[in-house]
C-alpha positions as CSV (number, residue, x, y, z in Angstrom):
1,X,-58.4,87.3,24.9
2,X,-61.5,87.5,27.1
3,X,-64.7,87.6,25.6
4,X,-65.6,91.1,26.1
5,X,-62.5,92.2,24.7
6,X,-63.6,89.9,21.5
7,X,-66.9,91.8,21.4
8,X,-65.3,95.1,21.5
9,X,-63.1,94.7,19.0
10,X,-66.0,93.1,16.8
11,X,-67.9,96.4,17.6
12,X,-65.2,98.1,15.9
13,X,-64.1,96.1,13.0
14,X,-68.4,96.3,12.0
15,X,-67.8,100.1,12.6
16,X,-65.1,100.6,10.6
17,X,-66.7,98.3,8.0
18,X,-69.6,100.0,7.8
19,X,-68.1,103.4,7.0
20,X,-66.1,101.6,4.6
21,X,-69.1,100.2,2.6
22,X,-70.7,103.4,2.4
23,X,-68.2,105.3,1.4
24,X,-67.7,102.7,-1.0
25,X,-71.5,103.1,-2.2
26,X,-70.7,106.8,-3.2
27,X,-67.8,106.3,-5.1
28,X,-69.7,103.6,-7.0
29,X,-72.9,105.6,-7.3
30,X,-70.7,107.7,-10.1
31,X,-72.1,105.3,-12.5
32,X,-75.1,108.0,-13.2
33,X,-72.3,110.2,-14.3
34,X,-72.3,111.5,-17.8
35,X,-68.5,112.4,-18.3
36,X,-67.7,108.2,-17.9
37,X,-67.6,105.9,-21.1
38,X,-69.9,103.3,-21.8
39,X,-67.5,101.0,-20.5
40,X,-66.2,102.7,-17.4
41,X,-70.1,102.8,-16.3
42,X,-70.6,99.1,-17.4
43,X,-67.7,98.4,-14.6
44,X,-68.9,100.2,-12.1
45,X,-72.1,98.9,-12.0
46,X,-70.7,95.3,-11.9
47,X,-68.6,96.4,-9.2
48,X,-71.2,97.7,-7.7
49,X,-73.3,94.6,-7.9
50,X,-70.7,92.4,-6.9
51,X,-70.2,94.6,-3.1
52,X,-74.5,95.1,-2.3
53,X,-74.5,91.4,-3.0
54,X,-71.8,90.3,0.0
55,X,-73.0,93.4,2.1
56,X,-75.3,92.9,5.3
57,X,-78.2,94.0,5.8
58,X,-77.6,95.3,9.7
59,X,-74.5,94.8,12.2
60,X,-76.3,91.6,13.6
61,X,-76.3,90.4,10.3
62,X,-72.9,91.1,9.1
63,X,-71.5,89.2,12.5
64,X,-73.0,86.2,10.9
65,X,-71.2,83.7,8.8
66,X,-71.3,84.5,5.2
67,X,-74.0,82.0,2.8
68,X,-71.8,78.6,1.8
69,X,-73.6,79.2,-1.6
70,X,-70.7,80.2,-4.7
71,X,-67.9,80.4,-1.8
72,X,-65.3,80.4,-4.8
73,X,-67.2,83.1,-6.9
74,X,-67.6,85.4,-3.7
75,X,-63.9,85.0,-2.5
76,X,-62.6,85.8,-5.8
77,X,-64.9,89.0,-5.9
78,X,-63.6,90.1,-3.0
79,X,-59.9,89.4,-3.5
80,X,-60.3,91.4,-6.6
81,X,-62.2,94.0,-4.7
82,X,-59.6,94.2,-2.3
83,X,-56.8,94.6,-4.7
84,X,-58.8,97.4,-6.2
85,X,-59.3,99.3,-3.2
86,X,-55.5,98.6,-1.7
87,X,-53.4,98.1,-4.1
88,X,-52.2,101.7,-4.6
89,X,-51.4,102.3,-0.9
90,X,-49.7,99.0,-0.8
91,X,-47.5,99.6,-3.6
92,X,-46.7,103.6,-2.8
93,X,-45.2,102.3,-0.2
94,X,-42.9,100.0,-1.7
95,X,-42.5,102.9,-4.4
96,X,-41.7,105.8,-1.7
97,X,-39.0,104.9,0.8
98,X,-39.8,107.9,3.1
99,X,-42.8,106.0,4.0
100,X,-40.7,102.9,5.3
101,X,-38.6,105.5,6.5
102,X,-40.7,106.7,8.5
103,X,-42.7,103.4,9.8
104,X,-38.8,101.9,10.8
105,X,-38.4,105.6,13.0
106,X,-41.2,104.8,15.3
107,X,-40.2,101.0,16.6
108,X,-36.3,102.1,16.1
109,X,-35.4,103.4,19.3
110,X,-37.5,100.1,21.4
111,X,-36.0,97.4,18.7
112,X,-32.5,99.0,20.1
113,X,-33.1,98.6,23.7
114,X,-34.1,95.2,23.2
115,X,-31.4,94.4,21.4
116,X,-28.7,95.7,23.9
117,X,-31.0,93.5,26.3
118,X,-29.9,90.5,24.8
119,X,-26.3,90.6,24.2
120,X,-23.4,93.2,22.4
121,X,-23.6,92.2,19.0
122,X,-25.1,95.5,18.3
123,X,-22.3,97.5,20.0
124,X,-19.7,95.5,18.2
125,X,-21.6,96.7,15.2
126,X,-22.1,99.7,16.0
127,X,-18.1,100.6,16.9
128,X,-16.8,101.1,13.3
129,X,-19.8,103.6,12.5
130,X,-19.4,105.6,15.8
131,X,-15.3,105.9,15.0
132,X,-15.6,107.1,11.7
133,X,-18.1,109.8,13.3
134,X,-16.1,110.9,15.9
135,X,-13.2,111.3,13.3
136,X,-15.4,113.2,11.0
137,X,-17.0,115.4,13.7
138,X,-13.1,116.3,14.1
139,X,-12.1,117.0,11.2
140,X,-15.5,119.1,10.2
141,X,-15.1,120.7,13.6
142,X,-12.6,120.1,16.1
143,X,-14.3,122.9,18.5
144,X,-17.2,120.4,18.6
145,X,-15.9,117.8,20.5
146,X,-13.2,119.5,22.5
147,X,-16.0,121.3,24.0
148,X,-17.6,118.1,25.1
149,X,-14.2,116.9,26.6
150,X,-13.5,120.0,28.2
151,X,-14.8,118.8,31.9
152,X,-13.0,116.1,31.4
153,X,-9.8,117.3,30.9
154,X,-9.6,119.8,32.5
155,X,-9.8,117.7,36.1
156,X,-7.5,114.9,34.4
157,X,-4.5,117.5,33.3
158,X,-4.4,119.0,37.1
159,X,-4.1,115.6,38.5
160,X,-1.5,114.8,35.8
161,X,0.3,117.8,36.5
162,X,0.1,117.1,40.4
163,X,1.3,114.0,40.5
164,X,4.2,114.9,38.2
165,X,5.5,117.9,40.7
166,X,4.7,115.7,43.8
167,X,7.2,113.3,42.4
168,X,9.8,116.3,41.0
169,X,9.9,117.6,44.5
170,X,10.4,114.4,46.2
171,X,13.2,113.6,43.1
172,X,14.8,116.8,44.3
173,X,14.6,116.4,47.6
174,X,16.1,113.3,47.9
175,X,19.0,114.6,45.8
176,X,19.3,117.1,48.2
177,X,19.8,114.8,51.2
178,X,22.2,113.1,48.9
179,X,24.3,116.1,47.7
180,X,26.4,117.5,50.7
181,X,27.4,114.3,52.3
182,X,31.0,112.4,51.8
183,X,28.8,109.6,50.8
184,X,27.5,111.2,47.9
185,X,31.0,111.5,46.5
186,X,31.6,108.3,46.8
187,X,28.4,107.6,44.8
188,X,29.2,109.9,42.5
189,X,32.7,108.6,41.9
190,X,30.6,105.1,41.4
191,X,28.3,106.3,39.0
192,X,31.1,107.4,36.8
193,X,33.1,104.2,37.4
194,X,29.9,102.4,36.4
195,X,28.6,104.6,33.7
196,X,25.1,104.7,35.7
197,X,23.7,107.9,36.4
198,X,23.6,109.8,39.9
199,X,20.0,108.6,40.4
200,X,20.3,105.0,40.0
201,X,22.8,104.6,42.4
202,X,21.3,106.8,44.9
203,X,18.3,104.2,44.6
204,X,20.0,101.3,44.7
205,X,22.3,102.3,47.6
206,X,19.1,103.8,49.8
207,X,17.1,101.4,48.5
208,X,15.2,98.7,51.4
209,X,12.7,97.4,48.7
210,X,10.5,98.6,45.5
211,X,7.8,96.9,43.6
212,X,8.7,97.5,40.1
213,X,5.9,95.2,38.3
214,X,2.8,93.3,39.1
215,X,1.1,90.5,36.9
216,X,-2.1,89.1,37.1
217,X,-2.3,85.6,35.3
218,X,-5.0,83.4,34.6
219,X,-4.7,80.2,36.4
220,X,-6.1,77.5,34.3
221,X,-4.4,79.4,30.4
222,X,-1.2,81.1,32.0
223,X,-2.7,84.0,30.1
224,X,-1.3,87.3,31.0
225,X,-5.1,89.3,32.2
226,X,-3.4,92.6,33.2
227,X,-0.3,94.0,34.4
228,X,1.2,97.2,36.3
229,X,4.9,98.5,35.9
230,X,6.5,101.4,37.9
231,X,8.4,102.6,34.5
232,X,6.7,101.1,31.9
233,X,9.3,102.1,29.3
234,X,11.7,99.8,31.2
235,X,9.8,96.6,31.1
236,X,9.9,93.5,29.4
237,X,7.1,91.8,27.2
238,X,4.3,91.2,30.2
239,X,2.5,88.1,27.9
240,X,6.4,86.8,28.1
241,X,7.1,87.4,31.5
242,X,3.3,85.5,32.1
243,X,4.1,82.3,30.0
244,X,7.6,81.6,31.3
245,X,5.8,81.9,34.9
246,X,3.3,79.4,34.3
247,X,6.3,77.4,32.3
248,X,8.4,77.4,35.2
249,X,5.6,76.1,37.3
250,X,4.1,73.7,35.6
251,X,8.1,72.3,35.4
252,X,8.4,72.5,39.1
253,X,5.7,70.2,39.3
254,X,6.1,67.8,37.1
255,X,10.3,67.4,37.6
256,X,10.0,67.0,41.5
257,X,7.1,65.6,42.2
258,X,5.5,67.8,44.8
259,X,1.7,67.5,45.5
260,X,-0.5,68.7,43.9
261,X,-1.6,71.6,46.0
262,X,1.8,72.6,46.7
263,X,2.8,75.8,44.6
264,X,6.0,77.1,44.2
265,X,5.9,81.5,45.6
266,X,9.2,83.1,45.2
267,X,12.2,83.1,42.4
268,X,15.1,85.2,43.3
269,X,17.5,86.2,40.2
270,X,20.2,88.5,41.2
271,X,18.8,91.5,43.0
272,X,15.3,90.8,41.8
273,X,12.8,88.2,43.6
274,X,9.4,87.1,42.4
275,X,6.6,86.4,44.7
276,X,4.1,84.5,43.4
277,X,0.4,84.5,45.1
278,X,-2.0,81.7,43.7
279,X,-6.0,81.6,43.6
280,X,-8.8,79.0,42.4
281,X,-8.8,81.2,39.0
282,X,-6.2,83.7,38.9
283,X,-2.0,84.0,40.0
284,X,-0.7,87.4,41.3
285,X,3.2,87.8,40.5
286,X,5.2,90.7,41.7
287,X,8.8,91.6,40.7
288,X,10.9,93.4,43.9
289,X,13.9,94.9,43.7
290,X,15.5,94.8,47.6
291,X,14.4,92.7,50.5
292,X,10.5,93.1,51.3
293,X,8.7,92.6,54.4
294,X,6.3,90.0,55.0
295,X,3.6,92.5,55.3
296,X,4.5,93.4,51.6
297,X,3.2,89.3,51.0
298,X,-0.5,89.5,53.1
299,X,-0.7,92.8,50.8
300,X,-0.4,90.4,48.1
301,X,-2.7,87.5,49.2
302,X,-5.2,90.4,50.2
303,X,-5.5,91.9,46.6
304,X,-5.7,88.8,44.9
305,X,-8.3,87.9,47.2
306,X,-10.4,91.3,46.5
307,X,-9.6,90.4,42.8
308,X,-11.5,87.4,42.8
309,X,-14.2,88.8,44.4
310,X,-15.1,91.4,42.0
311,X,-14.2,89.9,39.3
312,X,-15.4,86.2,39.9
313,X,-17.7,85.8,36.9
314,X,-15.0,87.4,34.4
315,X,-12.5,84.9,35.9
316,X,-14.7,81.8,35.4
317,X,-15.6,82.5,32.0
318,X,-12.6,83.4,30.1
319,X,-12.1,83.1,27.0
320,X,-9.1,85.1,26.5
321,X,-10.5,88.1,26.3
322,X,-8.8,90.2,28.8
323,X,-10.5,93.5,28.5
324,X,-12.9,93.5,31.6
325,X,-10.0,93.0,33.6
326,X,-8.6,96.6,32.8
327,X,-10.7,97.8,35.9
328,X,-8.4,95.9,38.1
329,X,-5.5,98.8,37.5
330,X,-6.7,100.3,41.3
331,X,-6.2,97.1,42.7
332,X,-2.8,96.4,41.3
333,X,-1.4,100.0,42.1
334,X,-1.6,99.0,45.8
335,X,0.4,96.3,45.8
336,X,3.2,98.8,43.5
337,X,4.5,99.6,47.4
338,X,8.5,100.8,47.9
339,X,10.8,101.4,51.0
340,X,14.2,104.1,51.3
341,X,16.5,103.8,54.0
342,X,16.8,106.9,56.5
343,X,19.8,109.1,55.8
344,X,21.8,108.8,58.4
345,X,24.7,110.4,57.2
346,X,24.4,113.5,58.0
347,X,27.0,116.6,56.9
348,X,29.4,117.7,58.8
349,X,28.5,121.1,60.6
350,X,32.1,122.4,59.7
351,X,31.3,121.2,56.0
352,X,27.6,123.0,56.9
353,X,29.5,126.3,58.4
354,X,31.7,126.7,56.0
355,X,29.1,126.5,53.1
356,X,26.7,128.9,55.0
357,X,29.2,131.7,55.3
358,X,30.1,131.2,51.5
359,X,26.7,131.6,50.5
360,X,26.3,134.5,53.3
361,X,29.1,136.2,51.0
362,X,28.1,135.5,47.8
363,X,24.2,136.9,49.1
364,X,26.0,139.6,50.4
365,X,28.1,140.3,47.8
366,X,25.0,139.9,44.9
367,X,23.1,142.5,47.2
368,X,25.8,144.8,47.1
369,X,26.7,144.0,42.8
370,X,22.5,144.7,42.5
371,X,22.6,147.8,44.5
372,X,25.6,149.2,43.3
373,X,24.0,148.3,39.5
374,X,20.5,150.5,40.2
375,X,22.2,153.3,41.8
376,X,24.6,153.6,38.8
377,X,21.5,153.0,36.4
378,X,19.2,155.7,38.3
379,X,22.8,158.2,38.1
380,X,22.3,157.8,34.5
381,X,18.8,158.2,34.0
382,X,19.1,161.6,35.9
383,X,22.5,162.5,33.3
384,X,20.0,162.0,30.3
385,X,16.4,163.8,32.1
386,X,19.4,166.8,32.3
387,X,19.1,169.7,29.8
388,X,22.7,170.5,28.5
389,X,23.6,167.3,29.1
390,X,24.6,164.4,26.3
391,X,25.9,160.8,27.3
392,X,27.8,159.0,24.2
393,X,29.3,156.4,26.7
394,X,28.5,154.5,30.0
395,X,30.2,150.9,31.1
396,X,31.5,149.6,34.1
397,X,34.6,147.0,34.9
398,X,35.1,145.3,38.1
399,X,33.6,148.2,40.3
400,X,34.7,150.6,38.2
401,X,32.4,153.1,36.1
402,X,33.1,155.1,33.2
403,X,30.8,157.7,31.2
404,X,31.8,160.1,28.6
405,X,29.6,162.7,26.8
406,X,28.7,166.4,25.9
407,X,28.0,169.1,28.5
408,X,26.7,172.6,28.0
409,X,28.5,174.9,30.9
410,X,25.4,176.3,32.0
411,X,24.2,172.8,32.8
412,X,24.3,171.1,35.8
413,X,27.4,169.1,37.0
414,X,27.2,165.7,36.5
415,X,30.6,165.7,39.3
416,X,27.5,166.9,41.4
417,X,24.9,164.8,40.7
418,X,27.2,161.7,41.5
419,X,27.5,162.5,44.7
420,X,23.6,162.9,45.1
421,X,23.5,159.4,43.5
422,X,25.4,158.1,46.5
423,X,28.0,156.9,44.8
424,X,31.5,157.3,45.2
425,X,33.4,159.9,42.4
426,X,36.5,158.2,42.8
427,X,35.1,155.1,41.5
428,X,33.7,157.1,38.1
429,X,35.9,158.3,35.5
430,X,34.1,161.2,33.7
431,X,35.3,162.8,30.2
432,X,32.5,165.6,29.4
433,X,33.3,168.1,26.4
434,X,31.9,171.2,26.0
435,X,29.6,172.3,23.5
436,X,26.4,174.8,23.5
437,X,23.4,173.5,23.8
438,X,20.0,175.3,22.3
439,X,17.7,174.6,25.1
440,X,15.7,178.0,25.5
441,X,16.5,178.0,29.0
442,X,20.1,177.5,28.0
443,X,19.7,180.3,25.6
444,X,18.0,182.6,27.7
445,X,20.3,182.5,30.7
446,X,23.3,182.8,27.8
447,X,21.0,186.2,26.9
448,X,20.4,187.5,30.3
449,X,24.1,187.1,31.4
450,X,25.5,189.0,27.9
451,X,22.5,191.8,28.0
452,X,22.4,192.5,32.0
453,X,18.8,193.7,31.6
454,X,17.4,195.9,34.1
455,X,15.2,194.3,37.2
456,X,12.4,196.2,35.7
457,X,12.6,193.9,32.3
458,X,12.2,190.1,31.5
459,X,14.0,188.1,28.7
460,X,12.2,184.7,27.5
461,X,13.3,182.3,24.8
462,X,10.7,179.6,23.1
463,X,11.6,176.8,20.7
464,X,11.3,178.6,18.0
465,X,14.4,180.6,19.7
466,X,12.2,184.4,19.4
467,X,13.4,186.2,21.8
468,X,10.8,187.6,24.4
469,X,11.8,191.4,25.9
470,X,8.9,192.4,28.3
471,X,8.2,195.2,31.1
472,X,10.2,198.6,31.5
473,X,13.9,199.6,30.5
474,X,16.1,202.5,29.4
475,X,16.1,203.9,26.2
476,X,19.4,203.2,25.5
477,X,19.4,199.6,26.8
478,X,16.9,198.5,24.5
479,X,18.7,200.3,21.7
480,X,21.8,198.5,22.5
481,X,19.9,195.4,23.3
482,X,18.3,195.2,19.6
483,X,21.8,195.4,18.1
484,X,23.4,192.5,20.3
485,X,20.2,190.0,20.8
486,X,20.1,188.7,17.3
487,X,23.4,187.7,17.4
488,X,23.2,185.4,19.9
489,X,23.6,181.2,19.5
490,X,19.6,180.6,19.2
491,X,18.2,183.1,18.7
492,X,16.5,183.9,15.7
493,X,13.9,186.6,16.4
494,X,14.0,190.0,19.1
495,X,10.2,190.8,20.1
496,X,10.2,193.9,22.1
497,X,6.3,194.4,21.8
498,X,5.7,194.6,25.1
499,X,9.0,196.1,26.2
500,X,8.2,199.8,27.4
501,X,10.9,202.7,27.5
502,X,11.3,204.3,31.3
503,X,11.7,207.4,29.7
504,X,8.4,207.6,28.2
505,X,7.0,205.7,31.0
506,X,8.6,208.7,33.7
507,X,6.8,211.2,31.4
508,X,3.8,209.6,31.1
509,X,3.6,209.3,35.1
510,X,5.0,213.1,35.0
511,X,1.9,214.1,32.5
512,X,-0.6,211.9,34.5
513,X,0.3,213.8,37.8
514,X,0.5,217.3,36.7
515,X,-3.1,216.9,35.0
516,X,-4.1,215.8,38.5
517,X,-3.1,219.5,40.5
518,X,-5.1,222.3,40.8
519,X,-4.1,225.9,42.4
520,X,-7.0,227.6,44.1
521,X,-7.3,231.3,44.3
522,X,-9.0,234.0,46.3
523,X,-12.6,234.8,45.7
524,X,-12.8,237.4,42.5
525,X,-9.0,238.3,42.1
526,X,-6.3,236.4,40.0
527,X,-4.7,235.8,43.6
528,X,-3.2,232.2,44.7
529,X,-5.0,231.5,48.1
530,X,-1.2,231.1,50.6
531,X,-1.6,227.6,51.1
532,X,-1.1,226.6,47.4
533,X,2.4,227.6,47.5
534,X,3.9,224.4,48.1
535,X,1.2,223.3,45.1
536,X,2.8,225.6,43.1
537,X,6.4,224.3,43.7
538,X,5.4,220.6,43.0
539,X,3.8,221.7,39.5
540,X,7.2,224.0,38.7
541,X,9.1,220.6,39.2
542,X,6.4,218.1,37.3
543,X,6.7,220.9,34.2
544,X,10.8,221.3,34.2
545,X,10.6,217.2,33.9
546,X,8.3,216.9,31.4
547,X,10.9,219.5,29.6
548,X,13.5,217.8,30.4
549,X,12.3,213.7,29.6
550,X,10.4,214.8,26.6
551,X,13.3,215.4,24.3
552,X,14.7,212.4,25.2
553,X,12.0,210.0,23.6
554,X,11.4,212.1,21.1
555,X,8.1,213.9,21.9
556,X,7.2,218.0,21.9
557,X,5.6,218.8,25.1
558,X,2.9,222.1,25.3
559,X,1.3,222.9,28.7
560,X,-2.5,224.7,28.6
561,X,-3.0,226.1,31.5
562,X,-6.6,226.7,31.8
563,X,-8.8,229.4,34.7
564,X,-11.8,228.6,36.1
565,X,-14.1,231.2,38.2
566,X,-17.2,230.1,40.2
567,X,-20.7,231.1,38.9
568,X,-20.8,234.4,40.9
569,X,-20.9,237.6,38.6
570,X,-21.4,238.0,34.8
571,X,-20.0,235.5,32.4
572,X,-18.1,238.4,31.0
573,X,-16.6,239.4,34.4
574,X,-15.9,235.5,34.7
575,X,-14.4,234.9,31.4
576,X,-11.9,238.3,32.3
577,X,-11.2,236.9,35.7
578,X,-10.5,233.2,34.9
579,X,-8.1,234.5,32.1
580,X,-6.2,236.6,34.5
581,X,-5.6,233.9,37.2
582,X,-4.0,231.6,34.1
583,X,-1.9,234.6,32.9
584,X,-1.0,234.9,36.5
585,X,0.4,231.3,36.3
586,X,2.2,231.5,33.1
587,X,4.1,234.7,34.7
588,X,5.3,232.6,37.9
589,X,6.2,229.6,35.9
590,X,8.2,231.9,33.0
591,X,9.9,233.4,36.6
592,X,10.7,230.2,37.4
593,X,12.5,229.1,34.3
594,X,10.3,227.9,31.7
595,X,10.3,228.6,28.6
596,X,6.6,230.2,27.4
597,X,7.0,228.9,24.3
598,X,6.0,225.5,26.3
599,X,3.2,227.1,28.0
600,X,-0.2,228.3,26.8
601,X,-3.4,229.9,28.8
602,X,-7.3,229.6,28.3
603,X,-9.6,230.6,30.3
604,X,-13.3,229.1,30.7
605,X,-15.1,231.6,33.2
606,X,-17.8,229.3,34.8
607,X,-18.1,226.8,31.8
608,X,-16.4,223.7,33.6
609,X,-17.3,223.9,37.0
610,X,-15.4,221.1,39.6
611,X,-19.0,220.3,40.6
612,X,-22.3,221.0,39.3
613,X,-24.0,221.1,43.0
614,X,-24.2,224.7,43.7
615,X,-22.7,224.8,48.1
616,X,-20.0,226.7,49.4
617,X,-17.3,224.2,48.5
618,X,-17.6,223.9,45.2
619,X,-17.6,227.6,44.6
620,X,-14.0,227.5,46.1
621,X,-13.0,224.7,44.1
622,X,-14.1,226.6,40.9
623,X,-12.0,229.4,41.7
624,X,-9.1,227.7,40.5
625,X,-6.3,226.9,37.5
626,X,-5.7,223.1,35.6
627,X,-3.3,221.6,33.7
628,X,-3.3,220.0,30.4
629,X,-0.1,218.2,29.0
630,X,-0.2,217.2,24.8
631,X,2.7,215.1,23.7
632,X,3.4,215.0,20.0
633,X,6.1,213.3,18.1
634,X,9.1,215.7,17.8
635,X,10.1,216.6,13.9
């Protein structure tokens, strides 16, 4: 520590002294206080004395070295002082463990990272605690960490499921290739013979070579440090397989007396060879099945050399603890390399004729079962859309079809509709039976064909089966028509509301144009003008069929004919005359054959004038006789 640095932190030690003694001096200037006991005051003022006496005068004189005078009475003062004034912090913290607490959380996180610095003791420690978390965390929660794996997996389970139908496809490809040749019956007949299965001697048959497992050994131990296996589940004990290795060449040496760097590189047992690759720290051993190139061996020489270079420090100080060699799976997998021979044997294009135009058949003929299959389904979708129409049955037997059901004969015909279906009616057998069907359009044709209604009159039957009658017909049709209707298969009400007689709908017509006519007459004389002769006629024929109708519906007819005279003359003179040109009327019409017991006459003089805009016209239209026509119910 330099000098300056000494000063300053002098400076402040004084400083923080100094506030320290004076607020020490107020505390102990409490000894003037009444509420203390005799012997509480008696204290403080020997405290007091005992702190004034051992504190300096100014800063410069507090920096220098206390008086050697009563050392041992002063030291002991101020260890007692100091226990006074500290004592209570020191022990509330050994009494409150939130305050250690708290003091360990700042230098926690620091003391860690040193620690990991240094070696793994703490992770080793630290292992058990972080397993039992993670297995808590699950069972509290497994949302929690399935979220936090979710990136994760997610990659890892589409490689997974890539790789697996990368190899499926080439698994079924190869059986493929292998399926349609005579070789592959001869295989086959082998693999029953042998009890293997179809695949194994496909491989061994097509096989040139295949790396089925890898070892990595450590030189010096013969300890196994990792190893690779195309099918795991069929290998042996790897740590085995490793120490009867290192066994067999450690005998090799010592029984034959080779040198020293010689090593022996390949075994062969059976089908199986193992090549054996040697380094300053580690021994690469691969298991083939099949004769392997050379270029399979430098493949060899070239991983185990990679391997010792990333892995040199790991190799020279093993201990047995193989772990860090886990990473050296990527390395291994490349020397996991395999060879199939080229099929050669090729089918025959006789063999590949005839099993084209059998599947060209059996296409054709599956087209043909599919088709024939929806047409027959769509024929029966339409049967049961029909009205009138029930299906109890449907099946079919080796192209033949056969339905049975319920048909109203008003409905359509199913006969009909297979032919529409495209399909061929010889190839259905149909049994229908007849019954009668309460559809309202079933009803209402049965209605219309049994009543014949005229074209003037429409017949309707809802779900309710009432019976609609609407527009115009004869008398006697409807009266006949309300006897039959009700007894009709589904119907259960007749509403004729808005059915309308001709009769009374002729008479009505009949009234409506006779009120229309009008017979004009000469100026002041109960004379028809000659032109309204044919006028005259037309009204003779409109009253003999009012006559005629009206005791057919029931009614009483009575005719007013009323005279009209224009406003020339006195009223009396035109009341006289308009009453003579009605009675003038009544006398042609009684001459004509009606009776004048139908017939009545008023006459209004200038009352009711055709227009009230006195011109020439009008006058002439006032000279004239109307009609009236009252209908009343006959007794």
């Amino acid at each position: 520590m330099t000098d300056s640095s000494r000063r300053q932190s002098t400076d402040r030690t004084s400083s923080s002294e100094a506030e320290a003694l004076t607020e020490l001096e107020s505390l102990l200037d409490r000894s003037q206080d009444t509420h203390l006991t005799a012997a509480e005051v008696e204290v403080l003022a020997q405290l007091r004395q005992i702190v004034l006496e051992q504190q300096p005068q100014t800063p410069t004189a507090r920096s220098q070295p206390p008086p050697q005078k009563n050392f041992t009475t002063e030291e002991e003062a101020i260890a007692e002082l100091r226990d006074l004034l500290f004592g209570p912090e020191l022990q509330a913290k050994l009494d409150k463990s939130q305050l250690r607490v708290e003091d360990v959380s700042r230098v926690l996180p620091e003391a860690i990272i040193l620690r990991s610095l240094q070696d793994d003791q703490l992770t080793q420690a630290a292992v058990p605690t972080v397993e039992q978390a993670i297995q808590t965390s699950v069972r509290r929660d497994l949302n929690t960490l399935s979220d936090a794996l979710f990136p994760i997996i997610g990659p890892a389970s589409r490689k997974a499921a890539m790789a697996a139908l990368k190899t499926f496809v080439a698994t079924f490809n190869q059986a493929l290739d292998h399926s349609l040749t005579p070789r592959s019956f001869r295989w086959r007949l082998e693999a029953m013979q042998t009890g293997k299965s179809f695949a194994e001697v496909v491989l061994l048959r097509t096989l040139v070579y295949r790396v089925e497992e890898v070892f990595l050994i450590h030189r010096q131990t013969g300890l196994l440090l990792h190893s690779l296996a195309v099918d795991p589940t069929a290998t042996q004990d790897a740590d085995l397989v490793a120490a009867m290795l290192k066994a067999i060449q450690d005998f090799v040496q010592d029984s034959f007396k080779v040198k020293q760097q010689d090593r022996l590189d390949a075994l062969e047992f059976g089908e199986l060879t193992i090549w054996i690759e040697q380094g300053p720290q580690a021994i690469l051993a691969g298991i083939i099945r099949g004769h392997a190139p050379k270029e399979l061996r430098e493949n060899f020489q070239a991983t185990l050399e990679t391997i010792h270079k990333k892995f040199y420090q790991p190799l020279l100080n093993f201990r047995g603890d193989d772990t860090p060699f886990e990473a050296s799976k990527s390395y291994l997998e490349n020397c996991l390399q395999s060879q199939y021979q080229t099929n050669s044997d090729k089918p025959s294009p006789l063999l590949l004729l005839l099993i084209g135009g059998l599947l060209c058949t059996l296409g054709w003929w599956s087209f043909m079962s599919f088709q024939a299959r929806q047409k027959w389904q769509a024929y029966l979708n339409t049967l049961n859309l029909q009205a009138g129409i029930v299906v109890v049955s449907a099946d079919s037997h080796f192209g033949k079809y056969y339905i049975s059901g319920l048909r109203d004969p008003l409905a359509a015909d199913p006969i009909q509709l297979i032919s529409d279906a495209e399909i061929d009616p010889k190839n259905v057998v149909s049994r229908w039976q007849p019954y009668i069907s309460l559809e309202p359009q079933f009803v209402t044709k049965r209605a219309e064909k049994l009543l014949q209604p005229p074209k003037t009159t429409s017949l309707k039957v809802d779900r309710n089966g009432v019976l609609y009658m609407t527009g115009i017909a004869p008398r006697q049709w409807i009266a006949q028509a309300k006897k039959v209707a009700p007894n009709l298969p589904g119907v259960t009400q007749l509403q004729t509301e808005h059915l309308t007689e001709a009769e009374l709908q002729e008479l009505l017509k009949t009234k409506t144009e006779l009120e229309r006519e009008i017979l004009l007459f000469v100026n002041d004389r109960p004379q028809l003008l000659p032109n309204q002769q044919q006028k005259l006629e037309k009204v003779v024929a409109a009253i003999q069929k009012l006559t005629k109708i009206a005791p057919i519906v029931n009614k009483d007819v009575r005719i007013e004919i009323k005279g009209h005279a224009d406003s020339d003359g006195s009223t009396e003179h035109n009341m006289s005359l308009s009453q003579a040109r009605a009675k003038q009327i009544l006398s042609t019409l009684v001459s004509q054959g009606i009776r004048a017991s139908d017939l009545t006459t008023i006459g209004v003089g200038a009352q009711e004038p055709w227009q009230q805009k006195a011109s020439q016209n009008n006058r002439e239209m006032n000279r004239r006789v109307s009609f009236k026509v009252f209908l009343t119910d006959a007794p």
